[in-house]
N, C-alpha and C positions, 0 to 999 in steps of 0.2 A: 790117339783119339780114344775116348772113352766109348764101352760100349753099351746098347741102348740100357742097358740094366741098370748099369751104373751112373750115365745121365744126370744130371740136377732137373727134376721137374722143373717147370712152370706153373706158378698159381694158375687155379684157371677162375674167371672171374665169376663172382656171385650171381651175376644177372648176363643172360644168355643170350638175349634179343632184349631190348628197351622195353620198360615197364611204368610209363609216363604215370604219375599220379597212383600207385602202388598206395594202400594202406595199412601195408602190415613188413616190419623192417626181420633179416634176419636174427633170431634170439626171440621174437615175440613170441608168448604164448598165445594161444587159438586153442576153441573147440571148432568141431565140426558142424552144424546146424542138424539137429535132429528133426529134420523135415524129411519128408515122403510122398512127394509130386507125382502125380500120372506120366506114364513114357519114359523116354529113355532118357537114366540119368547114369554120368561116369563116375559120382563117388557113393562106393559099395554102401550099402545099409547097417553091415558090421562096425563102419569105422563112423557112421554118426553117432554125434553125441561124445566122443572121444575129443580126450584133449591131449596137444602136442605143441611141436616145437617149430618154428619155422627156421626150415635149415638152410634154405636157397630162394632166392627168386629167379623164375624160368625166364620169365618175359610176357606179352602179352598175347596172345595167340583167338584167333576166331572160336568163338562157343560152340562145342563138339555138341552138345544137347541139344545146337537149334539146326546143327549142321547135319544130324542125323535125322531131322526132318524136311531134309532142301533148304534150309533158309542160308545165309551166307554167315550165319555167325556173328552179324558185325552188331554191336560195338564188340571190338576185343578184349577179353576179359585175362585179368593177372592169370599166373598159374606159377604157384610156389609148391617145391618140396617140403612137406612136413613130415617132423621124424615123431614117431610115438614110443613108448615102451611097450615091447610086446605082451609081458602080463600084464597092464593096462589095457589093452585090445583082447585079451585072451586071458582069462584071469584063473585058469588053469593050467596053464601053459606051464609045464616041467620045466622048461631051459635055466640059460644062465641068467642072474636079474638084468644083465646088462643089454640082454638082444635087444633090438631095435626093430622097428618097422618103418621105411620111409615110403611116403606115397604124395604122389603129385595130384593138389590138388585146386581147382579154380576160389578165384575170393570169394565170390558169392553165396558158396558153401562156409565161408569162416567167419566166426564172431570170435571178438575177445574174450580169452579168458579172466574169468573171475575168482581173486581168491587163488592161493600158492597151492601148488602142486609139484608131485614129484616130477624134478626133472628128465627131460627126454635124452639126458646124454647130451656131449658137448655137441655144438652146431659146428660145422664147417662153412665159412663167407669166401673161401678160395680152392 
């Protein structure tokens, strides 16, 4: 018997809980909507306006923004991993060119991107 180290993974699937009617497929390009709402919002103010990669879709899950005011959250809203380049989000950032940043974030936050840019590093679908 092989031991766990050595194992053959298992892909593990792209979407994590069902994501019925999802508008953005893994590979798409997406910015972040450079918007800035009263109250409590989950994706940080650094990372609007940035553009990345979508590397996974999570599934759909209850809206944390309306959740953190009582309300039930519902409709459920997608919530995909996007991966960024770190000197793209940090454009002084010392490191290697290749670091990454991935952050999970709701649709309603993302528009398409316009116009090629560098990409985010290869996406992961498994």
């Amino acid at each position: 018997m092989r031991s766990k180290r050595t194992r053959t993974r298992k892909a593990l699937p792209s979407t994590y809980t069902p994501a019925p009617g999802h508008r953005f497929n893994v590979g798409d390009r997406v910015v972040i909507k450079r918007a800035f709402p009263p109250g409590h919002r989950r994706t940080p103010c650094y990372i609007r306006g940035k553009e990345g990669v979508i590397e996974r879709i999570c599934g759909a899950f209850p809206n944390p923004e309306e959740l953190a005011y009582g309300f039930d959250g519902e409709p459920a809203k997608v919530l995909y991993r996007v991966r960024f380049n770190q000197k793209h989000v940090w454009p002084d950032y010392q490191g290697p060119a290749r670091d990454l940043i991935e952050m999970e974030i709701f649709e309603h936050w993302l528009a398409p991107a316009s116009g090629r840019a560098q990409t985010a590093g290869p996406t992961q679908s498994g």
